[in-house]
VOROKE-586320 format. One line per 5 residues: number of its first residue (from 1); their letters; for each residue x, y, z of N, C-alpha, C, O. Coordinates in steps of 0.1 Angstrom, whole numbers, always signed. Example, Ala and Ser with C-alpha at 12.3 -4.5 7.8 and 13.67 -1.06 7.14 Angstrom:
BEGIN
1	as	+132/-57/+78/+123/-45/+78/+132/-33/+78/+142/-33/+85 ~ +128/-22/+71/+137/-11/+71/+129/+0/+79/+134/+11/+80
END
This chain:
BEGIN
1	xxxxx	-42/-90/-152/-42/-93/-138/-28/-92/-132/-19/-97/-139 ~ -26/-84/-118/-11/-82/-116/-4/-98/-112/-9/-107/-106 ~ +5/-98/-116/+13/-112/-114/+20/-114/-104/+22/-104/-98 ~ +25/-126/-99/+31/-127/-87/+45/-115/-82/+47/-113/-70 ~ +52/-110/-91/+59/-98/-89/+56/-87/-87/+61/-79/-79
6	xxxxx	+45/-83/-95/+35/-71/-87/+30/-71/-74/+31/-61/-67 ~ +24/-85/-70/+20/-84/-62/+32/-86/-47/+30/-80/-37 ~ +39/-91/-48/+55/-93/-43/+59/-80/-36/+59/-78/-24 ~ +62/-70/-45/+60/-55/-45/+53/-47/-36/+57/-37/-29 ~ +38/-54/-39/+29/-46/-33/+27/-50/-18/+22/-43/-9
11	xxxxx	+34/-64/-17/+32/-69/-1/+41/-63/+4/+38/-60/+16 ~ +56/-59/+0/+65/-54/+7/+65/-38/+8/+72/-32/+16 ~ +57/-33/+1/+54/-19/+7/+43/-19/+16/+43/-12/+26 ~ +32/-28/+14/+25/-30/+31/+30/-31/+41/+26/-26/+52 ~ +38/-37/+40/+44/-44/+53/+49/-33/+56/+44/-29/+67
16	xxxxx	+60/-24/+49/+67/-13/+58/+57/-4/+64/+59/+0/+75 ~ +46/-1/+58/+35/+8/+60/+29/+4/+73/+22/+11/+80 ~ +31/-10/+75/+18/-13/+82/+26/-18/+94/+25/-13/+106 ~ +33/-26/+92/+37/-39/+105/+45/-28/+114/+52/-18/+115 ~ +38/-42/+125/+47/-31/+140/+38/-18/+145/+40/-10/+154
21	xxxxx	+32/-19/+140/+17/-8/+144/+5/-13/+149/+6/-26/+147 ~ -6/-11/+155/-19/-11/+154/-29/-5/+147/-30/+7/+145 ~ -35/-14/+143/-43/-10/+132/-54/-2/+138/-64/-9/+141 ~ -55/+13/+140/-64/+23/+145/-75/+25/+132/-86/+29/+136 ~ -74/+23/+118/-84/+23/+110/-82/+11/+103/-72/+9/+95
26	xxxxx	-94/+2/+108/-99/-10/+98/-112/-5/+92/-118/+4/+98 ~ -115/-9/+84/-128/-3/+73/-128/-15/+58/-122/-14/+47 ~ -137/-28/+63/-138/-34/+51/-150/-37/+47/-158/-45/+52 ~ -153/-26/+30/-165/-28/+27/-171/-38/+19/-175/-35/+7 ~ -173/-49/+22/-169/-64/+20/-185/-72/+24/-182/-80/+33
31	xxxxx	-194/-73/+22/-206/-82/+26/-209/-76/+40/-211/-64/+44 ~ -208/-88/+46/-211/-92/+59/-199/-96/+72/-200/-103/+82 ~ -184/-87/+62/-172/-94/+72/-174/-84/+83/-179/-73/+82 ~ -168/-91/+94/-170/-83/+110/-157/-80/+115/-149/-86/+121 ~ -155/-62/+109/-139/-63/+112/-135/-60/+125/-124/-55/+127
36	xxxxx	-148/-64/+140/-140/-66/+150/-132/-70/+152/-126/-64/+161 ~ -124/-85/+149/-118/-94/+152/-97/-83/+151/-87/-86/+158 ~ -98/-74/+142/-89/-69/+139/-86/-55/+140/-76/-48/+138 ~ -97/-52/+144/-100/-35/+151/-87/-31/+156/-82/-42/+160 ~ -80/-22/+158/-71/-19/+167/-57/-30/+171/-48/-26/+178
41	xxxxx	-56/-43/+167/-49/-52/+164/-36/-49/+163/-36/-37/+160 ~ -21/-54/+162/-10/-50/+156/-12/-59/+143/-19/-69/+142 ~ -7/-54/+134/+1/-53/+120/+13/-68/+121/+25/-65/+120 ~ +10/-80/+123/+21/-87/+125/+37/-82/+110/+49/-78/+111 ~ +26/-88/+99/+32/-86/+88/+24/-88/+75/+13/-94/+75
46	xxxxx	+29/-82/+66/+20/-85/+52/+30/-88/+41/+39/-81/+37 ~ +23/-106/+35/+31/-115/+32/+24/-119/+14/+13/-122/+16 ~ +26/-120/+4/+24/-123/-4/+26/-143/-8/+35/-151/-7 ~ +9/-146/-12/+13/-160/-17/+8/-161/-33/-3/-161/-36 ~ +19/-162/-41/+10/-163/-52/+4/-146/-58/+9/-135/-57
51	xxxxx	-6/-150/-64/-12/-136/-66/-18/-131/-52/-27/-121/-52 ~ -15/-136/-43/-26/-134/-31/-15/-128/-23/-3/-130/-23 ~ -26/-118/-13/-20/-109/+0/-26/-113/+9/-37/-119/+8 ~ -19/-111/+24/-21/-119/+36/-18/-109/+42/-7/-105/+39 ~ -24/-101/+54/-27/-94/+65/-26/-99/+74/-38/-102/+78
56	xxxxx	-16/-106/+84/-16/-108/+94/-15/-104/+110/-4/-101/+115 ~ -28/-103/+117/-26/-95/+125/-27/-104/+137/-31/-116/+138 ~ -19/-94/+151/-16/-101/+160/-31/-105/+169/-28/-110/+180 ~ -39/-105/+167/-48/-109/+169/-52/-123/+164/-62/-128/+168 ~ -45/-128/+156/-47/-141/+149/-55/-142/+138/-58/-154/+134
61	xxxxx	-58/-135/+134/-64/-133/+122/-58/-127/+108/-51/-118/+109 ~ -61/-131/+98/-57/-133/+85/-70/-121/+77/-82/-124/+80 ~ -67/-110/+69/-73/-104/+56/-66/-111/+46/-54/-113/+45 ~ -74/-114/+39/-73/-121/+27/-75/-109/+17/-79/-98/+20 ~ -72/-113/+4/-72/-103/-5/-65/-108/-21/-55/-115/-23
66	xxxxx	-72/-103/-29/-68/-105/-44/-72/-95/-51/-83/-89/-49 ~ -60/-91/-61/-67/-80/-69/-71/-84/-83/-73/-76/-92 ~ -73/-96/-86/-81/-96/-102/-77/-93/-110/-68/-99/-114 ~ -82/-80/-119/-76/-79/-130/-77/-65/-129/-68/-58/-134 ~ -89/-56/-122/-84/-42/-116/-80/-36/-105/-77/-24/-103
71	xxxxx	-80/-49/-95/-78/-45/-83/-66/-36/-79/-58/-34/-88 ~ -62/-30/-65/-47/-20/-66/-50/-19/-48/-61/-18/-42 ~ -38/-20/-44/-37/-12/-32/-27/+3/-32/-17/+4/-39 ~ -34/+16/-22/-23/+27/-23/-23/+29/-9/-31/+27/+0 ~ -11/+36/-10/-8/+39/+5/-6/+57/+6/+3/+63/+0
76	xxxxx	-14/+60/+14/-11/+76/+16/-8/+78/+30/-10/+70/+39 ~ -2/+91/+30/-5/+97/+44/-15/+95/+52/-27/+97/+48 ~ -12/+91/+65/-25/+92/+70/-31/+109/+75/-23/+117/+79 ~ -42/+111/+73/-47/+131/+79/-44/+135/+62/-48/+146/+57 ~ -37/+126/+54/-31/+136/+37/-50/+139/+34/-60/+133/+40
81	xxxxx	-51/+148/+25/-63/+151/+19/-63/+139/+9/-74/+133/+6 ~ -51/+135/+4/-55/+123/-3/-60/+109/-1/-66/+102/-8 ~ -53/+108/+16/-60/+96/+24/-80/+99/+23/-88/+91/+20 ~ -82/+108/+25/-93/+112/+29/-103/+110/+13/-113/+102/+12 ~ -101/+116/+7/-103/+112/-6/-109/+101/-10/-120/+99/-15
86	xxxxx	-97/+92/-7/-92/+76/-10/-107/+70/-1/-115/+63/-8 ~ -109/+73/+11/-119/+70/+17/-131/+71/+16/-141/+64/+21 ~ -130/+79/+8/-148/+85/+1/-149/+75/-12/-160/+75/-19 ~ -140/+69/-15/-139/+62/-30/-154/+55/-31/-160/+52/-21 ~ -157/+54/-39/-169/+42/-40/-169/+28/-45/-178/+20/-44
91	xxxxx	-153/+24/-51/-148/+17/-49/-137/+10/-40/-131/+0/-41 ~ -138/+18/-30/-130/+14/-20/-137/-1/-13/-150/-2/-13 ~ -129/-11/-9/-132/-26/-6/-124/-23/+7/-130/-26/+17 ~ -114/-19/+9/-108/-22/+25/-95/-12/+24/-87/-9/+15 ~ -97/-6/+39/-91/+5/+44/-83/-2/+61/-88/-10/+69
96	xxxxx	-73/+2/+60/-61/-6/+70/-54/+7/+73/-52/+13/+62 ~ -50/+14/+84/-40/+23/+85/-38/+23/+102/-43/+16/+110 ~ -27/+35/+103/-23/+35/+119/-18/+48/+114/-17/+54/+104 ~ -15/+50/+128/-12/+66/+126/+0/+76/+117/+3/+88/+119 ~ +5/+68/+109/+12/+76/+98/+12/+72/+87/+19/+78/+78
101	xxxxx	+0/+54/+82/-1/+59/+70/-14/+52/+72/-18/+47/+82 ~ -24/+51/+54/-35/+49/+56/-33/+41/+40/-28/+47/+31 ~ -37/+29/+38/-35/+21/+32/-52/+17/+27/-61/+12/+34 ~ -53/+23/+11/-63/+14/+6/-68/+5/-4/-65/+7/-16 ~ -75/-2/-1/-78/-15/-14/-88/-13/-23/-99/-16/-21
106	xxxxx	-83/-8/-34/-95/-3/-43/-95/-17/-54/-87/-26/-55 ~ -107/-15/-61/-116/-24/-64/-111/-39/-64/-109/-44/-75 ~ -110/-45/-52/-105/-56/-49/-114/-68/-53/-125/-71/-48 ~ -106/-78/-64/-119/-88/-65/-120/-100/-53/-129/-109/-54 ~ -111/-98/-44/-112/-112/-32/-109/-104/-22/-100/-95/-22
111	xxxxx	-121/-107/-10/-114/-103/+5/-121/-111/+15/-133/-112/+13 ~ -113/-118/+26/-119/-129/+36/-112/-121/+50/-101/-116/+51 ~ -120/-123/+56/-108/-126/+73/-115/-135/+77/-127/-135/+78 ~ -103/-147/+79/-98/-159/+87/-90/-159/+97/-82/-150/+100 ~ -91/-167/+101/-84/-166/+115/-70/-174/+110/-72/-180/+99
116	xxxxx	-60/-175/+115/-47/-178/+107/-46/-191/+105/-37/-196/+98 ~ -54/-198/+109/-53/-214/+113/-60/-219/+100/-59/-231/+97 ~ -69/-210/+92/-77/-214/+85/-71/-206/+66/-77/-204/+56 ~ -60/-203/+70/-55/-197/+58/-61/-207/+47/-67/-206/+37 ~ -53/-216/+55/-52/-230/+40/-61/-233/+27/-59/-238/+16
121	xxxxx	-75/-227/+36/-89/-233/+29/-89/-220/+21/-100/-219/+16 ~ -79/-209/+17/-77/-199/+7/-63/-201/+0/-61/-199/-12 ~ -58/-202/+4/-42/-206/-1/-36/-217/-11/-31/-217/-22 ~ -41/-229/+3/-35/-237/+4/-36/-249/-10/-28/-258/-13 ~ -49/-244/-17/-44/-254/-30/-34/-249/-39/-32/-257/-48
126	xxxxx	-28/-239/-38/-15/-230/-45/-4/-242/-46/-4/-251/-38 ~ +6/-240/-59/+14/-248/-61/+29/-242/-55/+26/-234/-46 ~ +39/-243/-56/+48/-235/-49/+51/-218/-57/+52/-213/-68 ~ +52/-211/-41/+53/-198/-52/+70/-195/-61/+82/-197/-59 ~ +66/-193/-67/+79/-189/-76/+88/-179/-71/+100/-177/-75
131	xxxxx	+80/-169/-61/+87/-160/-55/+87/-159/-40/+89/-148/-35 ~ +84/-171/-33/+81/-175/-21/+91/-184/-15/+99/-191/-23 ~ +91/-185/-1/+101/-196/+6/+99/-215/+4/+104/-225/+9 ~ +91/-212/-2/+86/-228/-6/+88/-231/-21/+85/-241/-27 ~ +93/-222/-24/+97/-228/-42/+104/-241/-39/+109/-244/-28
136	xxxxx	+104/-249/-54/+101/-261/-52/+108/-268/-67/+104/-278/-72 ~ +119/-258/-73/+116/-263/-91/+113/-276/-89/+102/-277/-85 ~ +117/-288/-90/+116/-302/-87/+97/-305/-84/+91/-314/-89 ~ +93/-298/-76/+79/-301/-73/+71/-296/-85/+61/-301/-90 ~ +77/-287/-87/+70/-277/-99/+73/-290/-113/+65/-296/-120
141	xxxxx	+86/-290/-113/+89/-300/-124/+77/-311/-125/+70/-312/-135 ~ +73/-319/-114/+69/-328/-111/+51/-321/-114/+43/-327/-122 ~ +49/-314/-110/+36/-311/-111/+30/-309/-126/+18/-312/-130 ~ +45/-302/-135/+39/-299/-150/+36/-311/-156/+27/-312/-164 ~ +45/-323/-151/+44/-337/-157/+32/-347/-155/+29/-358/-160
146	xxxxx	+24/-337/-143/+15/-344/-139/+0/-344/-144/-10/-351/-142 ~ +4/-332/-150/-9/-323/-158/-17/-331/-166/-9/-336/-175 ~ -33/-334/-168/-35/-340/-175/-34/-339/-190/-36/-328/-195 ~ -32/-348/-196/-29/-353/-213/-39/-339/-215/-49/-335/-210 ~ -30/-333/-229/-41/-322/-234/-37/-312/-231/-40/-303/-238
151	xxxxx	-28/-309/-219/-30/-297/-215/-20/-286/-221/-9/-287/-217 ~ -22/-277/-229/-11/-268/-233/+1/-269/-219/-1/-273/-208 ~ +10/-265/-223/+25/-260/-215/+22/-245/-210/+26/-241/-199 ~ +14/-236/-220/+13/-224/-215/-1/-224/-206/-1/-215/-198 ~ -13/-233/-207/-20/-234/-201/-14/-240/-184/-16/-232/-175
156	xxxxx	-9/-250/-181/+0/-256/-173/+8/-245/-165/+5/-244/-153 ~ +15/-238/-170/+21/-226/-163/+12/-213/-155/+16/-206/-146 ~ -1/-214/-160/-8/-198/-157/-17/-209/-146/-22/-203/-137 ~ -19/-224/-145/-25/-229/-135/-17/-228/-117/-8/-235/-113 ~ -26/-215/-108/-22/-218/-99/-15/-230/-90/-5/-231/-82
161	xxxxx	-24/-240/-97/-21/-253/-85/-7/-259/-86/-1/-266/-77 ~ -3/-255/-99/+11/-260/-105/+20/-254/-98/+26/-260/-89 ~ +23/-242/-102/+33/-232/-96/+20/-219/-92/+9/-217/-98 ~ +25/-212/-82/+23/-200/-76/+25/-185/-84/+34/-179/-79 ~ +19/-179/-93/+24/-162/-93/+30/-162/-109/+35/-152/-114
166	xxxxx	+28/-172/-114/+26/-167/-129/+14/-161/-137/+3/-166/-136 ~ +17/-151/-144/+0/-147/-159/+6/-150/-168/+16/-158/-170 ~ -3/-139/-176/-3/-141/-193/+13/-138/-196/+19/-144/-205 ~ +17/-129/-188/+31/-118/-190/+42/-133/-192/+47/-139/-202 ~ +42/-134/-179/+54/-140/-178/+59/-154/-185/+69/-158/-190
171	xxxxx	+44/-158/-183/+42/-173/-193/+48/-169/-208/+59/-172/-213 ~ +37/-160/-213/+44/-157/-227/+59/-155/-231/+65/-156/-242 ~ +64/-151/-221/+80/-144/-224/+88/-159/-219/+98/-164/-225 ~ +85/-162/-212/+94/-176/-208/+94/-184/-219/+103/-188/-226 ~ +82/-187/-220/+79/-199/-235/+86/-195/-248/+88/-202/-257
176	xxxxx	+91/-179/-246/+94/-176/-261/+110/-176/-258/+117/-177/-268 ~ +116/-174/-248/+128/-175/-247/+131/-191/-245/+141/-195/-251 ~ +126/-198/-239/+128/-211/-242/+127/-222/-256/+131/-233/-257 ~ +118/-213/-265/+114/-211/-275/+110/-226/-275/+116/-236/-278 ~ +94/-224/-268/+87/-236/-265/+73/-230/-276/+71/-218/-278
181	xxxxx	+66/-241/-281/+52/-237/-282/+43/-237/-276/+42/-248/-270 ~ +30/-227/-274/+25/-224/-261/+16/-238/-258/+13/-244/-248 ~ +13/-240/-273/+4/-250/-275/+7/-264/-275/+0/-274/-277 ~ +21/-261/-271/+23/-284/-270/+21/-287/-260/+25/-280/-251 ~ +15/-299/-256/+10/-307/-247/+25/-306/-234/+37/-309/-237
186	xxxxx	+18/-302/-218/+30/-303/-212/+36/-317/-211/+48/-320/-210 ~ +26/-325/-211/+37/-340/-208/+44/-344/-219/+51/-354/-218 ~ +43/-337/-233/+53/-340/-238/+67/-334/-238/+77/-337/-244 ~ +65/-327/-232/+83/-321/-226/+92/-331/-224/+88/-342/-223 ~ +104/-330/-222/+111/-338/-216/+117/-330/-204/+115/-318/-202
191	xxxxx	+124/-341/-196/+125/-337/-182/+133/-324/-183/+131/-314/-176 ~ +143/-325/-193/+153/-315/-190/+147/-300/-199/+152/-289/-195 ~ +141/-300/-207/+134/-293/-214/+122/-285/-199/+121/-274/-195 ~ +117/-293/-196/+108/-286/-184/+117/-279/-172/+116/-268/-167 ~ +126/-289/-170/+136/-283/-157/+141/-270/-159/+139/-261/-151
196	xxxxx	+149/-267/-175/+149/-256/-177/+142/-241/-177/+146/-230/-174 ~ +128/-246/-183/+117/-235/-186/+116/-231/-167/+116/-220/-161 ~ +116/-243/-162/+110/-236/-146/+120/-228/-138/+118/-218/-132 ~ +135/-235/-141/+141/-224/-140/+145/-211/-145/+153/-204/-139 ~ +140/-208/-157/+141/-196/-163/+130/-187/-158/+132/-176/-153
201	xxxxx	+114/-195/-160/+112/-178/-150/+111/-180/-138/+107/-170/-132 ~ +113/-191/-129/+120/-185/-113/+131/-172/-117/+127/-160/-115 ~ +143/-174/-123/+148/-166/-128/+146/-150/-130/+149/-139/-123 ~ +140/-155/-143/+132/-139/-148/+120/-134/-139/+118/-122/-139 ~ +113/-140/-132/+108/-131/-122/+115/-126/-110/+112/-116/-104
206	xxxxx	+126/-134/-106/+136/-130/-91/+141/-110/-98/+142/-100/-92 ~ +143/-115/-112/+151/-99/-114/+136/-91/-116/+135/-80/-110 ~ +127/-96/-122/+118/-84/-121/+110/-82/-108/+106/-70/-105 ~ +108/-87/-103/+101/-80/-89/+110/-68/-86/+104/-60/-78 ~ +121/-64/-88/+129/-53/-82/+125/-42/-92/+132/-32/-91
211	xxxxx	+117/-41/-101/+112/-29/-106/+99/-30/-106/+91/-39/-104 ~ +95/-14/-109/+80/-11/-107/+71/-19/-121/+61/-26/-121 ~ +80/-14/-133/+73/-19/-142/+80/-35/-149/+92/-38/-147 ~ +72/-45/-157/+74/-56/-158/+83/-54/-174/+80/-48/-185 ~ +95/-62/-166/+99/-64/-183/+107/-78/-182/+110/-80/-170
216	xxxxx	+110/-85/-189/+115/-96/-197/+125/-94/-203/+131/-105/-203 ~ +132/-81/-210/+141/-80/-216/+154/-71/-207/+164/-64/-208 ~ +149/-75/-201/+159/-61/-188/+159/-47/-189/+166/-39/-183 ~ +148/-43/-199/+147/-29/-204/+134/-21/-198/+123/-25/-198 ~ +137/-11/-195/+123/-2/-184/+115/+8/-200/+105/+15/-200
221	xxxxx	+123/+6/-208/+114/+21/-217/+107/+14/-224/+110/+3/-229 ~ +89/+23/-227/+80/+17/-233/+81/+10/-248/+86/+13/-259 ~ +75/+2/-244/+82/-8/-261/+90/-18/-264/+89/-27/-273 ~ +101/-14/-253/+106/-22/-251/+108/-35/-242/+117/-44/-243 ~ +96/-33/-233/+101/-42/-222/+94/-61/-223/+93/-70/-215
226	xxxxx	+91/-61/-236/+88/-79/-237/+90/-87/-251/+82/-86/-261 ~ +95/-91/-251/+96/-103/-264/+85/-99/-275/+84/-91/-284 ~ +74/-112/-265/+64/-109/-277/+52/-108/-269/+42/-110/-276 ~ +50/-104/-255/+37/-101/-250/+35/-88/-252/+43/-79/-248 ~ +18/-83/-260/+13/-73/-262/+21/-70/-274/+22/-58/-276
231	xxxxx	+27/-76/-282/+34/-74/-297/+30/-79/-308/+36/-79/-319 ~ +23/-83/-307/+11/-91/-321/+12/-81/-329/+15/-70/-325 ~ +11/-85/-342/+10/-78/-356/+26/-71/-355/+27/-63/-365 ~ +35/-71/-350/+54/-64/-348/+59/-76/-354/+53/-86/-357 ~ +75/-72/-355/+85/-82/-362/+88/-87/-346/+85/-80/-337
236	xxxxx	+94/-100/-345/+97/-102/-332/+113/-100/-332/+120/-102/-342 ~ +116/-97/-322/+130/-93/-319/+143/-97/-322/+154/-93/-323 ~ +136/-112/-322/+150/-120/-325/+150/-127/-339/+160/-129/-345 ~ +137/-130/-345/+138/-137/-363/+128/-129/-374/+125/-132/-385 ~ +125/-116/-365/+117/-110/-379/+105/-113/-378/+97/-104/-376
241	xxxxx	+99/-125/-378/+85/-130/-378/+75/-125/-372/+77/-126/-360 ~ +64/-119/-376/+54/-114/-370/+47/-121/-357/+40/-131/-356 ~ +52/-110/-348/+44/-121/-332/+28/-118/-337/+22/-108/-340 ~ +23/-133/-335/+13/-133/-331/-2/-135/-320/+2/-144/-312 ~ -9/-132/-318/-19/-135/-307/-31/-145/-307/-38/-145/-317
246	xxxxx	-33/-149/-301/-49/-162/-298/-53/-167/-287/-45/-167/-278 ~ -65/-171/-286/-66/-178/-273/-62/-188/-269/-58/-196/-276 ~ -62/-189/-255/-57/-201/-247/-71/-201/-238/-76/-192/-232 ~ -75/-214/-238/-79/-222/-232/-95/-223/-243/-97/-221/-255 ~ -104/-226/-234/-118/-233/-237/-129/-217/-242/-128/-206/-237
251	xxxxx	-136/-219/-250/-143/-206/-249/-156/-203/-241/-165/-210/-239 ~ -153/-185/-236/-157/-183/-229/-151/-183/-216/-157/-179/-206 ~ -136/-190/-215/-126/-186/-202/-112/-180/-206/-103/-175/-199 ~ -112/-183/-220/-99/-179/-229/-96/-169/-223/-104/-162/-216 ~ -76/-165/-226/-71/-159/-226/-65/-154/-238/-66/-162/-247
256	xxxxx	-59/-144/-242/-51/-144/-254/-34/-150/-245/-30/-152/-233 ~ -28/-150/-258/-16/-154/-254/-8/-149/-267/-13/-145/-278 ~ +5/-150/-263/+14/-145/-277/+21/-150/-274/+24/-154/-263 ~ +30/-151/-291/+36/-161/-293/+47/-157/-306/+45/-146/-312 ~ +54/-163/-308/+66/-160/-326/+63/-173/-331/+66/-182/-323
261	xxxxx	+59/-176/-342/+54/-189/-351/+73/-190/-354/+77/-201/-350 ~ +83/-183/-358/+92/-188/-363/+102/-195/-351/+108/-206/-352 ~ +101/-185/-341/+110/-190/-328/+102/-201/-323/+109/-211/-320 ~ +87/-204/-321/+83/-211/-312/+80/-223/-323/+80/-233/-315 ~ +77/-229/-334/+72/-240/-337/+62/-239/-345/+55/-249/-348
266	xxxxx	+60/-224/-351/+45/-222/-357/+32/-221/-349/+33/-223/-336 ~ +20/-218/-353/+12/-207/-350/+5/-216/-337/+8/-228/-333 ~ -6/-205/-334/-15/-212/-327/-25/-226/-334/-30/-224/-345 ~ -26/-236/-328/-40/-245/-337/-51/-236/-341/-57/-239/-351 ~ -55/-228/-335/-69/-218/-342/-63/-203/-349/-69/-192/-351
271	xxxxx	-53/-206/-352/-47/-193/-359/-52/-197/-374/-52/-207/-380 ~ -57/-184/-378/-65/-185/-393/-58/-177/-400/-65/-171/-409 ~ -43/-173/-399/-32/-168/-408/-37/-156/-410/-28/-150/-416 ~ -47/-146/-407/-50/-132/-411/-41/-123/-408/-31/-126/-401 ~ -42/-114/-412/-32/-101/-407/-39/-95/-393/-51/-91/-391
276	xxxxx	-28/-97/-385/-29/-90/-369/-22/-76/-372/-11/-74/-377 ~ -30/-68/-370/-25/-52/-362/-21/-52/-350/-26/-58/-341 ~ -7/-41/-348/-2/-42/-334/-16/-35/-328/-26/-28/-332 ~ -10/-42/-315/-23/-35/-306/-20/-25/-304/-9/-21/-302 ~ -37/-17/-306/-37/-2/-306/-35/+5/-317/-36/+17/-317
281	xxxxx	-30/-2/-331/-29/+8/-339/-47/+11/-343/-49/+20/-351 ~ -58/+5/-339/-68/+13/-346/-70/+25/-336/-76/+35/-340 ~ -65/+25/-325/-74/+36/-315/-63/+46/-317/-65/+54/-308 ~ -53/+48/-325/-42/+53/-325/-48/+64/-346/-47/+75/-350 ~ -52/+55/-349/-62/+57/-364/-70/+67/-357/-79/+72/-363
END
């Protein structure tokens, strides 16, 4: 699922595309939404919260939007054969353009229009975004402490309500440079132990939103760009030890997660010591 820096990214190339225009193609293939309210509208701005995108048009209304785990927006020319294309998609969910580009939302797992007043009742249980005007380390601090007894630290981190615009990515690579385990209880942190982690990936996300692709180690070439996310069954970078992978959370909502048993504290609780293959070496066989 794209993370709050992807998505960051993706709101600020809307915005140039769109804001300060009227919106001459709205097209959202979406249920039962009524994209009169926004037909022909100006483009106020398009604003990122969290994993979430915000269409604000001067009309007073709000597109809501999430991309899930395949969702993507692209932006073409408008009149391009490729705009045109893009329109015939069968996965297309919502089409936004004005007369020089044409902006579309392909397989989008969330889309609402609200009127602006009513953002909140989509938003608004969000914790502060990490890459938003409302960051908050102190609140964030406060919120991981608040987490009920039990809860992993890396579980705690990927919860919206906590902080805003973290995944699997970013959690994993923070936890391993702070060299936390994913699996200890967040309230047993200590204050300054948490204060740090939240400032490190405020941090490590401020530098990555400024590239296309996500890395953790400051490095753009394939392979290199993360500690130990997507490195299971490899030596880890900094002690040798075989990164490994497991779920997080309850089954049937799990996530995997990765981790270094040497840097972080030892394995996952359901780690059954087997040998992990890097990912992909069978489809690579």
């Amino acid at each position: 699922m794209p993370e709050g820096d992807t998505v960051w990214r993706t709101a600020r190339r809307l915005h140039a595309a769109l804001a300060g225009a009227p919106a001459s193609l709205v097209d959202l293939r979406w249920g039962e939404v009524d994209e009169a309210p926004v037909r022909g509208s100006e483009v106020e701005e398009v604003v990122p919260r969290g994993k979430h995108l915000l269409h604000r048009f001067a009309s007073g209304w709000t597109l809501h939007t999430h991309l899930r785990m395949e969702g993507s927006w692209r932006i073409e020319q408008a009149g391009s054969q490729t705009a045109a294309r893009g329109l015939r998609r069968p996965d297309l969910r919502a089409a936004i353009g004005n007369e020089a580009w044409t902006t579309l939302g392909l397989r989008l797992g969330e889309l609402d229009l609200v009127r602006r007043s009513d953002e909140h009742r989509l938003v608004g249980h969000l914790g502060p975004d990490v890459l938003g005007a409302d960051w908050d380390r102190g609140r964030v601090v406060d919120n991981l402490r608040a987490t009920p007894p039990g809860t992993s630290i890396a579980a705690a981190l990927l919860d919206q309500r906590v902080l805003a615009g973290v995944g699997t990515f970013w959690a994993s690579e923070v936890l391993f440079v702070q060299r936390l385990h994913p699996w200890r209880d967040a309230t047993d942190l200590s204050a300054d132990e948490l204060d740090a982690l939240v400032e490190r990936v405020h941090a490590l996300m401020l530098r990555g939103r400024e590239h296309a692709i996500q890395s953790s180690t400051g490095v753009l070439r394939a392979d290199d760009r993360a500690f130990v996310h997507g490195r299971s069954g490899r030596p880890c970078r900094r002690c040798g030890t075989t990164v490994r992978v497991a779920p997080l959370g309850r089954a049937g909502a799990d996530r995997v997660f990765f981790s270094c048993p040497g840097c972080q504290g030892g394995p996952a609780p359901t780690d059954d010591g087997r040998p992990q293959a890097p990912l992909g070496a069978r489809r690579r066989r």
